[in-house]
PDB file of N, CA, C and O in Angstrom:
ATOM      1  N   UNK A   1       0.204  -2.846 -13.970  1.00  0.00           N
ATOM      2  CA  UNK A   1       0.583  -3.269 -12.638  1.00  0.00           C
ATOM      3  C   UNK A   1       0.742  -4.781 -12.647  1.00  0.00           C
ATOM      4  O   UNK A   1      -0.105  -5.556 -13.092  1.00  0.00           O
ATOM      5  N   UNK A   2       1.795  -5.090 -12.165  1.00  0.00           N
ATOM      6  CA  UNK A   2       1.917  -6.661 -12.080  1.00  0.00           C
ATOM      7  C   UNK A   2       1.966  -7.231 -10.537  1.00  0.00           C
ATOM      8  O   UNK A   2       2.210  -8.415 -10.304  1.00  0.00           O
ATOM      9  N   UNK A   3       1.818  -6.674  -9.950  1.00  0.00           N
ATOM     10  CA  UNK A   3       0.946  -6.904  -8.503  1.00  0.00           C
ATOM     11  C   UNK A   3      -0.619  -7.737  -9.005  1.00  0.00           C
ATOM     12  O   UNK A   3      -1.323  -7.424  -9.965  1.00  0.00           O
ATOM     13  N   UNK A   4      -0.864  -8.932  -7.950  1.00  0.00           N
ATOM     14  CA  UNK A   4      -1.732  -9.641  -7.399  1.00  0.00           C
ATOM     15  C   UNK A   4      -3.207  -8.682  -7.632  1.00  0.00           C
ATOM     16  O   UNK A   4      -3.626  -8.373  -6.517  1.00  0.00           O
ATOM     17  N   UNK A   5      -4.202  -8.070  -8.861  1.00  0.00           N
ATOM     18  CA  UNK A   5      -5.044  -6.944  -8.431  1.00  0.00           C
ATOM     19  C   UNK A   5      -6.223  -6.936  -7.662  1.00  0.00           C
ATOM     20  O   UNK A   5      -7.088  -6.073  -7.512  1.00  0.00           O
ATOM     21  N   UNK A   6      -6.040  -8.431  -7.057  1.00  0.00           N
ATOM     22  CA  UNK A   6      -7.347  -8.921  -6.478  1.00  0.00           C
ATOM     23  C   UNK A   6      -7.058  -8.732  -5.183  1.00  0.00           C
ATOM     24  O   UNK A   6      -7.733  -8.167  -4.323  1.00  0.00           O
ATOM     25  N   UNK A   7      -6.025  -9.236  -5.106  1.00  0.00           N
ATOM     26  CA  UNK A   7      -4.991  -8.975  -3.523  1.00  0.00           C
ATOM     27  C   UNK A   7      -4.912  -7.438  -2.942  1.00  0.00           C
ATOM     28  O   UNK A   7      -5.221  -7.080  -1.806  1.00  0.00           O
ATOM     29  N   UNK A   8      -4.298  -6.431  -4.275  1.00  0.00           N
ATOM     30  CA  UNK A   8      -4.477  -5.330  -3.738  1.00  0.00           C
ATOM     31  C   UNK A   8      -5.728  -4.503  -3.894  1.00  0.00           C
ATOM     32  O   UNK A   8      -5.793  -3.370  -3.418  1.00  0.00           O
ATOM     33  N   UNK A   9      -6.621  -5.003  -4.489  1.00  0.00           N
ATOM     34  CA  UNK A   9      -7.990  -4.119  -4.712  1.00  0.00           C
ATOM     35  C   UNK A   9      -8.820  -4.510  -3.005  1.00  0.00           C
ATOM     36  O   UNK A   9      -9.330  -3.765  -2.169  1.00  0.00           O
ATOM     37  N   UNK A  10      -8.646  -5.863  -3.052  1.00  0.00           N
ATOM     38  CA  UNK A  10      -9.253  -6.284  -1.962  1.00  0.00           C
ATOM     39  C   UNK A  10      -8.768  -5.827  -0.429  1.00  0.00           C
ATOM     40  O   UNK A  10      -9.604  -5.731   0.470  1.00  0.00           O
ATOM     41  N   UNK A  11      -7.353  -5.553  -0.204  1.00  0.00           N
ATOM     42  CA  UNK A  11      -6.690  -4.461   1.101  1.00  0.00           C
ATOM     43  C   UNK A  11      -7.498  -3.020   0.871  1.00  0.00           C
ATOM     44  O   UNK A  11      -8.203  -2.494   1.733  1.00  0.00           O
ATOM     45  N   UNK A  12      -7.252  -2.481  -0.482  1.00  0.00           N
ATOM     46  CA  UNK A  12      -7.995  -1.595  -0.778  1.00  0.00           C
ATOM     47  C   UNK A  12      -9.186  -0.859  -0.047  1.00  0.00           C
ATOM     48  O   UNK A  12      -9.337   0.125   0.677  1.00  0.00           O
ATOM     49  N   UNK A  13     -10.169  -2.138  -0.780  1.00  0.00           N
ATOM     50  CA  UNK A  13     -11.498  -1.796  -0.142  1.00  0.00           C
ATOM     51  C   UNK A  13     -11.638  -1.908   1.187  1.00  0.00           C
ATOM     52  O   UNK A  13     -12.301  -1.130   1.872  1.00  0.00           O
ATOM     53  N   UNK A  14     -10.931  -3.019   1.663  1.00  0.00           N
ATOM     54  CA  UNK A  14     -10.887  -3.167   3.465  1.00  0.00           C
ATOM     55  C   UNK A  14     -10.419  -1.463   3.763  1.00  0.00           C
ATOM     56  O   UNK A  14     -11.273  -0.911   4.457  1.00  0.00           O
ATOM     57  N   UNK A  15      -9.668  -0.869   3.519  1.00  0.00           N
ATOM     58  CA  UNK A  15      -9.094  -0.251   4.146  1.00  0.00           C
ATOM     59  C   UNK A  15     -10.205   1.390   4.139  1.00  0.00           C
ATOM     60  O   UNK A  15     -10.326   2.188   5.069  1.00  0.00           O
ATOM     61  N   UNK A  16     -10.867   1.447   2.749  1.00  0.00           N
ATOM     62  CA  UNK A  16     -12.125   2.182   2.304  1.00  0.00           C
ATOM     63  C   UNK A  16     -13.088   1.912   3.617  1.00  0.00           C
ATOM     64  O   UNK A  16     -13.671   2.804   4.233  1.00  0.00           O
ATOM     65  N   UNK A  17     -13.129   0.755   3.866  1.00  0.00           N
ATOM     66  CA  UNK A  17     -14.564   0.465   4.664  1.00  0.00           C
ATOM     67  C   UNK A  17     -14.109   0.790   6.227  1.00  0.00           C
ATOM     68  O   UNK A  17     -14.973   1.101   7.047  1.00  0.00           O
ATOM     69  N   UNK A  18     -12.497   0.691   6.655  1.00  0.00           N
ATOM     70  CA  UNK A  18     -12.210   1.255   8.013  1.00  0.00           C
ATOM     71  C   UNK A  18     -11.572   2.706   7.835  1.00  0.00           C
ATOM     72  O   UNK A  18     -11.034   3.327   8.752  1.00  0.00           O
ATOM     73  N   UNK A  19     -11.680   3.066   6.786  1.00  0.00           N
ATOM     74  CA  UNK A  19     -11.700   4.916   6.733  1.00  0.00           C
ATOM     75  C   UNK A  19     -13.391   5.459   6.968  1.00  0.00           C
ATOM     76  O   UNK A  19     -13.743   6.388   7.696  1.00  0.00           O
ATOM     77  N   UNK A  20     -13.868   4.984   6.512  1.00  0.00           N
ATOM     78  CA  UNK A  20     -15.842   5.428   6.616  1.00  0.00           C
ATOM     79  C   UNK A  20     -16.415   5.289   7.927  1.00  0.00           C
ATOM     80  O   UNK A  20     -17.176   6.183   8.295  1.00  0.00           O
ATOM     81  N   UNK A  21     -16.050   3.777   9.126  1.00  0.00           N
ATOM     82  CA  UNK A  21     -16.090   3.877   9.794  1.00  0.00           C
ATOM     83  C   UNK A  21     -15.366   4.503  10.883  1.00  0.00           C
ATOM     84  O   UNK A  21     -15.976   4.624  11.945  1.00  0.00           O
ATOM     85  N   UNK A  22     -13.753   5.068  10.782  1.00  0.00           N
ATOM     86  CA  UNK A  22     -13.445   6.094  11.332  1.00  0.00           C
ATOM     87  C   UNK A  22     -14.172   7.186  11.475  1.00  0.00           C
ATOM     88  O   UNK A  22     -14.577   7.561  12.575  1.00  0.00           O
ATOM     89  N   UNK A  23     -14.373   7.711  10.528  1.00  0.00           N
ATOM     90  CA  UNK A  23     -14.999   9.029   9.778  1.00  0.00           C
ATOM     91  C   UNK A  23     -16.464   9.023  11.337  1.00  0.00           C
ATOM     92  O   UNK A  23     -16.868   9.826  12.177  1.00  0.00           O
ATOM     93  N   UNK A  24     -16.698   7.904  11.013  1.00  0.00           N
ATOM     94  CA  UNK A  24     -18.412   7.873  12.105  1.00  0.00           C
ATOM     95  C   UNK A  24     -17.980   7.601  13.313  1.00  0.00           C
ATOM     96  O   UNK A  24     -18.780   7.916  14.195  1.00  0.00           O
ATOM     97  N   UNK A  25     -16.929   7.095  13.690  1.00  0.00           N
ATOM     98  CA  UNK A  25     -16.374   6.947  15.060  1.00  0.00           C
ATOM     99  C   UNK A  25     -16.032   8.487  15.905  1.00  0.00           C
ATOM    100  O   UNK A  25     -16.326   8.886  17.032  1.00  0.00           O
ATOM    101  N   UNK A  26     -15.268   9.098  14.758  1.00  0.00           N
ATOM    102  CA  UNK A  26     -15.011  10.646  14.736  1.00  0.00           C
ATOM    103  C   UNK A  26     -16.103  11.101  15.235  1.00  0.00           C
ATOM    104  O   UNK A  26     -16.271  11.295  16.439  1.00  0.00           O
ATOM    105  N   UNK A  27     -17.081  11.346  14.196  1.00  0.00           N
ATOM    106  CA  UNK A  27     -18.620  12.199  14.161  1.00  0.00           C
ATOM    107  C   UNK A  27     -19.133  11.859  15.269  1.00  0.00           C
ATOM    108  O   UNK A  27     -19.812  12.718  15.831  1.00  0.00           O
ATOM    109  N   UNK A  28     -18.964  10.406  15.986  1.00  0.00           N
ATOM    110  CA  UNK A  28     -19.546   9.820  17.332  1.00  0.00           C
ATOM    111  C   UNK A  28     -18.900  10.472  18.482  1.00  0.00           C
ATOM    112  O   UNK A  28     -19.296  10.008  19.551  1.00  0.00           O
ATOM    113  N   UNK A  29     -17.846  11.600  18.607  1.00  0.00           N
ATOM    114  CA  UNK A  29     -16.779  11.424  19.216  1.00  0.00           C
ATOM    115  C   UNK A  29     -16.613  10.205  20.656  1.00  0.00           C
ATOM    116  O   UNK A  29     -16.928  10.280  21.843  1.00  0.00           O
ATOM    117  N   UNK A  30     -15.847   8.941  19.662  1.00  0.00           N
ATOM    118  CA  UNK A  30     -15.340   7.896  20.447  1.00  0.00           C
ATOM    119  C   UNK A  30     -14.565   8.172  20.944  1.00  0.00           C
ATOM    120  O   UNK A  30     -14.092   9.271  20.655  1.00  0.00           O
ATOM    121  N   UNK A  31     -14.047   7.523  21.807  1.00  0.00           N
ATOM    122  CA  UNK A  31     -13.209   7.127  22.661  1.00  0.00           C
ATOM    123  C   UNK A  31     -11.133   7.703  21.637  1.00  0.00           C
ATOM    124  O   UNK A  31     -10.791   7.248  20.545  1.00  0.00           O
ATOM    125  N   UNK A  32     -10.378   8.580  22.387  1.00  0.00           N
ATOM    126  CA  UNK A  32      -9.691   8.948  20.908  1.00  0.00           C
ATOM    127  C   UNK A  32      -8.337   7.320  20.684  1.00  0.00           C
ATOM    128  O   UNK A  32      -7.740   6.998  19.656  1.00  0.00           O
ATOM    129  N   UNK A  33      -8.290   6.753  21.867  1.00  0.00           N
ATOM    130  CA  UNK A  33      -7.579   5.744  21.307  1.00  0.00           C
ATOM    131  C   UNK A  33      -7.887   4.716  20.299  1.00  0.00           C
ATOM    132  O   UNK A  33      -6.975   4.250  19.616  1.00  0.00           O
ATOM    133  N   UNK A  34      -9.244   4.283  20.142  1.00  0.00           N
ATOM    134  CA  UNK A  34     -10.195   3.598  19.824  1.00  0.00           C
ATOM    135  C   UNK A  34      -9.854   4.039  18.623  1.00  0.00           C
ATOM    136  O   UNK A  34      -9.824   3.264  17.667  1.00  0.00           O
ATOM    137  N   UNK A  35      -9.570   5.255  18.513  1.00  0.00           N
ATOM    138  CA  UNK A  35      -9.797   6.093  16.874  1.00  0.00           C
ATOM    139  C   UNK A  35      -8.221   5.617  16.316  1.00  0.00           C
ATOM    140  O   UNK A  35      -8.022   4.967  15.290  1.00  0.00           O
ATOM    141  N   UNK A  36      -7.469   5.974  16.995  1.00  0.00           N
ATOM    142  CA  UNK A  36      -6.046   5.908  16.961  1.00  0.00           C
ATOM    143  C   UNK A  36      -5.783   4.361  16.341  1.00  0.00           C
ATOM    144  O   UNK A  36      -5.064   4.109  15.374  1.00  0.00           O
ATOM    145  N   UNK A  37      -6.469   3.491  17.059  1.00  0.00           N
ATOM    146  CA  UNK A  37      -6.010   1.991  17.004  1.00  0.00           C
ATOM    147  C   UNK A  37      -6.701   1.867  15.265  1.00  0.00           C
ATOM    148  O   UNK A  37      -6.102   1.497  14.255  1.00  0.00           O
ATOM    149  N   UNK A  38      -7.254   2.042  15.318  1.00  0.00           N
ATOM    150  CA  UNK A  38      -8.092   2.347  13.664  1.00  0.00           C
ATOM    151  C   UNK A  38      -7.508   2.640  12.559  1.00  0.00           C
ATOM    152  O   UNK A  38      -7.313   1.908  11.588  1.00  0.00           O
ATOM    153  N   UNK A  39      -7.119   4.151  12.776  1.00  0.00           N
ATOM    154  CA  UNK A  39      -6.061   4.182  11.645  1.00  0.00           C
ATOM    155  C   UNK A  39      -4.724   3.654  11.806  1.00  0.00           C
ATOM    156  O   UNK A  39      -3.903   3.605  10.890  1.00  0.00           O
ATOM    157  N   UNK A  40      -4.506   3.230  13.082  1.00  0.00           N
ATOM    158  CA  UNK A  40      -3.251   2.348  12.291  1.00  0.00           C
ATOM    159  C   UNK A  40      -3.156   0.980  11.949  1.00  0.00           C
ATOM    160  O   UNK A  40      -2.256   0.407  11.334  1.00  0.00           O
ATOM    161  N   UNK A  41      -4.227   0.523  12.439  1.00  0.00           N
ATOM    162  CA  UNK A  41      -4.800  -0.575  11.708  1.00  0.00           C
ATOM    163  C   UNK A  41      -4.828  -0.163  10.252  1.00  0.00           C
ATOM    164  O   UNK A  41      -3.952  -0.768   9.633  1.00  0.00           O
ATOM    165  N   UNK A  42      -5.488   0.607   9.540  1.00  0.00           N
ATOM    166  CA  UNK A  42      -5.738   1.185   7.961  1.00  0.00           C
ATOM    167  C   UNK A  42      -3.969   1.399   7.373  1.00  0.00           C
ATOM    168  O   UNK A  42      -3.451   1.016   6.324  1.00  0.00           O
ATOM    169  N   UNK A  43      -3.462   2.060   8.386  1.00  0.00           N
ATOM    170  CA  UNK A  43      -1.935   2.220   7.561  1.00  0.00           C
ATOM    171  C   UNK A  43      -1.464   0.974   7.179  1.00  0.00           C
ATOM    172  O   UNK A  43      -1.149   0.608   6.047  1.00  0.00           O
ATOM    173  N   UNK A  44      -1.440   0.268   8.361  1.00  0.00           N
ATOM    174  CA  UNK A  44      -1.031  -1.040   8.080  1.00  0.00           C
ATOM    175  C   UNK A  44      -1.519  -1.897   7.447  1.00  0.00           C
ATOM    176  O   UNK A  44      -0.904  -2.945   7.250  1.00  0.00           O
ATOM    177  N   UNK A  45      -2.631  -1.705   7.009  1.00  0.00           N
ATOM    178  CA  UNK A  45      -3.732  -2.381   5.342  1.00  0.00           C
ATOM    179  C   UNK A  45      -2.595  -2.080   4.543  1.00  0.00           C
ATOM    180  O   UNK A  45      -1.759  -2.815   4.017  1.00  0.00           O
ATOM    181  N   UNK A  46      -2.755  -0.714   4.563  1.00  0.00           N
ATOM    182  CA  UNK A  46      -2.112   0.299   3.401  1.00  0.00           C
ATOM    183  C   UNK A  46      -0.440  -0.265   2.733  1.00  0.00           C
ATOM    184  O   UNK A  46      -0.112  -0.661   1.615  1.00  0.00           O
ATOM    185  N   UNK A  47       0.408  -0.047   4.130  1.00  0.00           N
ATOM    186  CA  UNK A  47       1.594  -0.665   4.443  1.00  0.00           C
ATOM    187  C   UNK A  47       1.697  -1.584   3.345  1.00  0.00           C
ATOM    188  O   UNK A  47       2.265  -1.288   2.293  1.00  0.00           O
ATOM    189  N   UNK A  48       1.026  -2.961   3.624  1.00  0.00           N
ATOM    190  CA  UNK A  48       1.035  -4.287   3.097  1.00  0.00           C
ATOM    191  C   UNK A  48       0.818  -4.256   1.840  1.00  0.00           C
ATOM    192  O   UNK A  48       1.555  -4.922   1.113  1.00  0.00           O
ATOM    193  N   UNK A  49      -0.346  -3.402   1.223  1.00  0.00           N
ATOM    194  CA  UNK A  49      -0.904  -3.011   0.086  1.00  0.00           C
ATOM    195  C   UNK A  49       0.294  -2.580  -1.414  1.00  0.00           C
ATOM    196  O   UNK A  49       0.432  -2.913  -2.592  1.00  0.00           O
ATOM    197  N   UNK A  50       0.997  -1.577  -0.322  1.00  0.00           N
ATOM    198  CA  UNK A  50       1.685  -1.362  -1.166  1.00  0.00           C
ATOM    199  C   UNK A  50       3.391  -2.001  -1.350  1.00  0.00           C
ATOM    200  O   UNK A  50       4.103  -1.939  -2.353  1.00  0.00           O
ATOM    201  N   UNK A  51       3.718  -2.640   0.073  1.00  0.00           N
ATOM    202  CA  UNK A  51       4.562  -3.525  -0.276  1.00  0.00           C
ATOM    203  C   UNK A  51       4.396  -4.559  -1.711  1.00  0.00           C
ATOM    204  O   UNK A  51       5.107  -4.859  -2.670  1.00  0.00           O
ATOM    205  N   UNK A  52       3.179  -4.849  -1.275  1.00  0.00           N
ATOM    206  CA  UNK A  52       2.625  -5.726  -2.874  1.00  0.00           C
ATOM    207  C   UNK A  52       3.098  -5.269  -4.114  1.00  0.00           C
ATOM    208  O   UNK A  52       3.686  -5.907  -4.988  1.00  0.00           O
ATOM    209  N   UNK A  53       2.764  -4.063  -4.085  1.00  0.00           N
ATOM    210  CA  UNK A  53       2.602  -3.520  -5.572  1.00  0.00           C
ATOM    211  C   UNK A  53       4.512  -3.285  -6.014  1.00  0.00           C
ATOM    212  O   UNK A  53       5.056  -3.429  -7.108  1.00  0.00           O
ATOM    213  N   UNK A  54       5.131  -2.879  -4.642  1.00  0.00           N
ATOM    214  CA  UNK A  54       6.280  -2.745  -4.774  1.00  0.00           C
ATOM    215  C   UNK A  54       7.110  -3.804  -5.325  1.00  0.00           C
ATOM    216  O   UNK A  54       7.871  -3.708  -6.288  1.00  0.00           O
ATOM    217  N   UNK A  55       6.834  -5.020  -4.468  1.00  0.00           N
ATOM    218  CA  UNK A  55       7.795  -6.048  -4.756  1.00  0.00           C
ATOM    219  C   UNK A  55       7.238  -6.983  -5.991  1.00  0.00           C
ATOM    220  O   UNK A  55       7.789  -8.062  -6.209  1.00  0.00           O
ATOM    221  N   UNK A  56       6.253  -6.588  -6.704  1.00  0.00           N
ATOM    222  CA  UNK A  56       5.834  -6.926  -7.671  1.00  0.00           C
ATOM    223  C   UNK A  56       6.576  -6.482  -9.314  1.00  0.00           C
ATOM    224  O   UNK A  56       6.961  -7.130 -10.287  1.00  0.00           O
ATOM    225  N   UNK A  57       6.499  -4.883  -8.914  1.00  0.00           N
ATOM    226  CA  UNK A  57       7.525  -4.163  -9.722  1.00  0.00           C
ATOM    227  C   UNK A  57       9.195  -4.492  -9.706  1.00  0.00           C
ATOM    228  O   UNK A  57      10.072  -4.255 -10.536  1.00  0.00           O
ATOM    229  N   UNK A  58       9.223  -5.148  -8.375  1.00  0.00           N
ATOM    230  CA  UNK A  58      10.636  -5.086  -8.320  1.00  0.00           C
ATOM    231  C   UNK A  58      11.054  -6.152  -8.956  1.00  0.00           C
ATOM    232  O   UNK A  58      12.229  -6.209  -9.316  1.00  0.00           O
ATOM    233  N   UNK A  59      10.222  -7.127  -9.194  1.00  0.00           N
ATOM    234  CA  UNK A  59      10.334  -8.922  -9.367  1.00  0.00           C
ATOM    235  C   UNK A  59      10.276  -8.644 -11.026  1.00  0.00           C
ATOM    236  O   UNK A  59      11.043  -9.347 -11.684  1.00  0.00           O
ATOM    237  N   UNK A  60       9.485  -7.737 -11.725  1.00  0.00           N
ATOM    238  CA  UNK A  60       9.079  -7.638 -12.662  1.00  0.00           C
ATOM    239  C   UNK A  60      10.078  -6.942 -13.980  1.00  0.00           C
ATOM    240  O   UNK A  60      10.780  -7.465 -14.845  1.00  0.00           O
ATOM    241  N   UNK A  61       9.611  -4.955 -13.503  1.00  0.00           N
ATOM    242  CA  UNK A  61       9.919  -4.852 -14.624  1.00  0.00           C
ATOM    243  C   UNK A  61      11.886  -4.046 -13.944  1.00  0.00           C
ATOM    244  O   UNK A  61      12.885  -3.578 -14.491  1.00  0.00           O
ATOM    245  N   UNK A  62      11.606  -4.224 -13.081  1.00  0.00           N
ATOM    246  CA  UNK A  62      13.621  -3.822 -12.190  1.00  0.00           C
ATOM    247  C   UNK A  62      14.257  -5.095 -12.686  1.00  0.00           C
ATOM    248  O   UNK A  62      15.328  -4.798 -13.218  1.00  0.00           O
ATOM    249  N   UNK A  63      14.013  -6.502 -12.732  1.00  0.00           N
ATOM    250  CA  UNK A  63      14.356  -7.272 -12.980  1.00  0.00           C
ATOM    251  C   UNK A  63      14.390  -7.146 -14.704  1.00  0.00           C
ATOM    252  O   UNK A  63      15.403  -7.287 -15.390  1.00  0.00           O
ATOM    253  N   UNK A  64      13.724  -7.000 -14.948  1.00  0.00           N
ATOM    254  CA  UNK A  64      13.674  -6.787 -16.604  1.00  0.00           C
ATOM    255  C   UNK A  64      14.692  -6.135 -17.247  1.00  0.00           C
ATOM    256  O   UNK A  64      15.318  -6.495 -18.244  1.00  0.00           O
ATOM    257  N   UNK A  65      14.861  -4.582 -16.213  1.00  0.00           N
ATOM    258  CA  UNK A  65      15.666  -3.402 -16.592  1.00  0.00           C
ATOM    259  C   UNK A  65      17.103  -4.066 -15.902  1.00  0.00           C
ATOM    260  O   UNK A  65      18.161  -3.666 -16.387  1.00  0.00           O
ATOM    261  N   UNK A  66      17.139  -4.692 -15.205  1.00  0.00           N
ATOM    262  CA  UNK A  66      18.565  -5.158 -15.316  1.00  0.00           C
ATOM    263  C   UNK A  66      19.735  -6.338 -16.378  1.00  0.00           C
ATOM    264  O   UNK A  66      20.854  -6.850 -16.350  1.00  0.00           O
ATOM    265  N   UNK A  67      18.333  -6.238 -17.328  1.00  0.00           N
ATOM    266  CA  UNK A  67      19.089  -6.489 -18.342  1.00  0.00           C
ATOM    267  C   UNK A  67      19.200  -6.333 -19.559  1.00  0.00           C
ATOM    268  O   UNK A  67      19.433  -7.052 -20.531  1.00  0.00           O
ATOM    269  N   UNK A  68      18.930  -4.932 -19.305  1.00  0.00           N
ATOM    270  CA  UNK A  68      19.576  -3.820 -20.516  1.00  0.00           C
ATOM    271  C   UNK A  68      20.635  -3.156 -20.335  1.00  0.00           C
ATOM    272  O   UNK A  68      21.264  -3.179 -19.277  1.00  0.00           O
ATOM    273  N   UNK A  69      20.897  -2.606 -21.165  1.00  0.00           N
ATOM    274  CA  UNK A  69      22.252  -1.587 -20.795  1.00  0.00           C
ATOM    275  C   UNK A  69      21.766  -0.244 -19.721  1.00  0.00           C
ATOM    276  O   UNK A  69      22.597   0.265 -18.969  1.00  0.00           O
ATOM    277  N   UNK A  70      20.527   0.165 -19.763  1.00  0.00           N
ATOM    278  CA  UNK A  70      20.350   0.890 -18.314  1.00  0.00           C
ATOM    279  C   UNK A  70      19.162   0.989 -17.936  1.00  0.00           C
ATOM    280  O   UNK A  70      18.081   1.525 -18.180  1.00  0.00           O
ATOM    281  N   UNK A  71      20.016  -0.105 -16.863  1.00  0.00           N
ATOM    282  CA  UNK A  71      19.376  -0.439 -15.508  1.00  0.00           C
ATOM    283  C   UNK A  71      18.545   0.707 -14.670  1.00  0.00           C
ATOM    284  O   UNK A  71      17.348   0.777 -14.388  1.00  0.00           O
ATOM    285  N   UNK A  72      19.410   1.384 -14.445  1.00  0.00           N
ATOM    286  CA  UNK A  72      19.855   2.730 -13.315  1.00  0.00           C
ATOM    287  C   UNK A  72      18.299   3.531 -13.582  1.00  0.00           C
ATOM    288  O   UNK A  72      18.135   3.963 -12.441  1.00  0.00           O
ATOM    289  N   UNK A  73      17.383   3.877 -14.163  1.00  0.00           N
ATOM    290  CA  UNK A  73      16.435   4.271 -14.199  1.00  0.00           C
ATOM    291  C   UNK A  73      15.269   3.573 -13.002  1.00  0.00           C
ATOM    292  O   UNK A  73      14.788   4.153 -12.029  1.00  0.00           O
ATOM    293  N   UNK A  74      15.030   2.168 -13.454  1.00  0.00           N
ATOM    294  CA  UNK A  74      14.021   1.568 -12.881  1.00  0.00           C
ATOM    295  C   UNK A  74      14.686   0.838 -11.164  1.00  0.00           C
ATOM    296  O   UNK A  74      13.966   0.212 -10.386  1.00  0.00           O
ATOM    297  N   UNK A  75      15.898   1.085 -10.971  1.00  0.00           N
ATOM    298  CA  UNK A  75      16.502   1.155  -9.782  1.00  0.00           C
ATOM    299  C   UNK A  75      16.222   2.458  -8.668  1.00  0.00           C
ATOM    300  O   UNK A  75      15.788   2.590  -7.523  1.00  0.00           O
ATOM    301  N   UNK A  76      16.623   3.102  -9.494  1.00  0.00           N
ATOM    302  CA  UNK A  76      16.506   4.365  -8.925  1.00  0.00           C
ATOM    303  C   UNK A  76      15.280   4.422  -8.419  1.00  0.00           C
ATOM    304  O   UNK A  76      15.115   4.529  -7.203  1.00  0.00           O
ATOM    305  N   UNK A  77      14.091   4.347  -9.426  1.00  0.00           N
ATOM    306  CA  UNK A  77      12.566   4.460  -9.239  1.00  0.00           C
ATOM    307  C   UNK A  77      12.579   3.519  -7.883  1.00  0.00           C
ATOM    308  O   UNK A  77      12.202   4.130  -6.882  1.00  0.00           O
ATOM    309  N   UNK A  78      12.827   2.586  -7.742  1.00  0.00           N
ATOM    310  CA  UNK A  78      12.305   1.232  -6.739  1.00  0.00           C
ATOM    311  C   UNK A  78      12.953   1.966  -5.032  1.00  0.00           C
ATOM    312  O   UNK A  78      12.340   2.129  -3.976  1.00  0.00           O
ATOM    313  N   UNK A  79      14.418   2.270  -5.401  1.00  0.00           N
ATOM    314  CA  UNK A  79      14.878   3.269  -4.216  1.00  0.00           C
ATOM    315  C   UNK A  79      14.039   4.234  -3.444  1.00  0.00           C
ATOM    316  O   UNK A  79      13.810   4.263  -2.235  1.00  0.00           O
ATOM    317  N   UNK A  80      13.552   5.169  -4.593  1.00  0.00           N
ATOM    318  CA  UNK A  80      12.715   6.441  -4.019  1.00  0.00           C
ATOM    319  C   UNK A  80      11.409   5.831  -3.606  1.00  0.00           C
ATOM    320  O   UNK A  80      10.476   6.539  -3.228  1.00  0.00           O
ATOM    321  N   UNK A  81      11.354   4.892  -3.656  1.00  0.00           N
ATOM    322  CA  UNK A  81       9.706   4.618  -3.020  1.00  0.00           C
ATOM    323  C   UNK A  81      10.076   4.330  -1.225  1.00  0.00           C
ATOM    324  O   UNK A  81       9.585   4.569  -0.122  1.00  0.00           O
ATOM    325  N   UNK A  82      11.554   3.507  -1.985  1.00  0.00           N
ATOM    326  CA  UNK A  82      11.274   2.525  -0.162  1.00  0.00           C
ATOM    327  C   UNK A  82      12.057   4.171   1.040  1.00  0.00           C
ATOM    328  O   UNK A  82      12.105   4.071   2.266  1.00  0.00           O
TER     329      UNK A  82
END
């Protein structure tokens, strides 16, 4: 991975530690917006997380593969994600 791994380990764990406290917000039954605002707070950890990892690959080894004779593999790959 040529993504930042401190950057994404560290969204990571943030995002570990507001899934656990969902989980007990749940078990509490809170309030359900409260819950709502939560996980999409976590997606949007997530979101960012993996933009990282994406545009890391893309900078990296898509850039790499565009300069061989084929490209079209590690293009393709970068497509099907977004």
């Amino acid at each position: 991975m040529k993504a930042d791994r401190n950057s994404v380990t560290r969204k990571i764990n943030i995002v570990r530690g507001q899934l656990e406290g969902i989980q007990k917000m749940i078990d509490e039954d809170r309030y359900c917006v409260t819950i709502a605002d939560q996980i999409l707070a976590s997606s949007a950890l997530l979101k960012k997380a993996a933009q990282e990892v994406l545009e890391a690959h893309i900078r990296s080894c898509v850039r790499d593969a565009l300069q061989t004779d084929e490209p079209n593999e590690k293009i393709e790959e970068a497509l099907a994600v977004l």
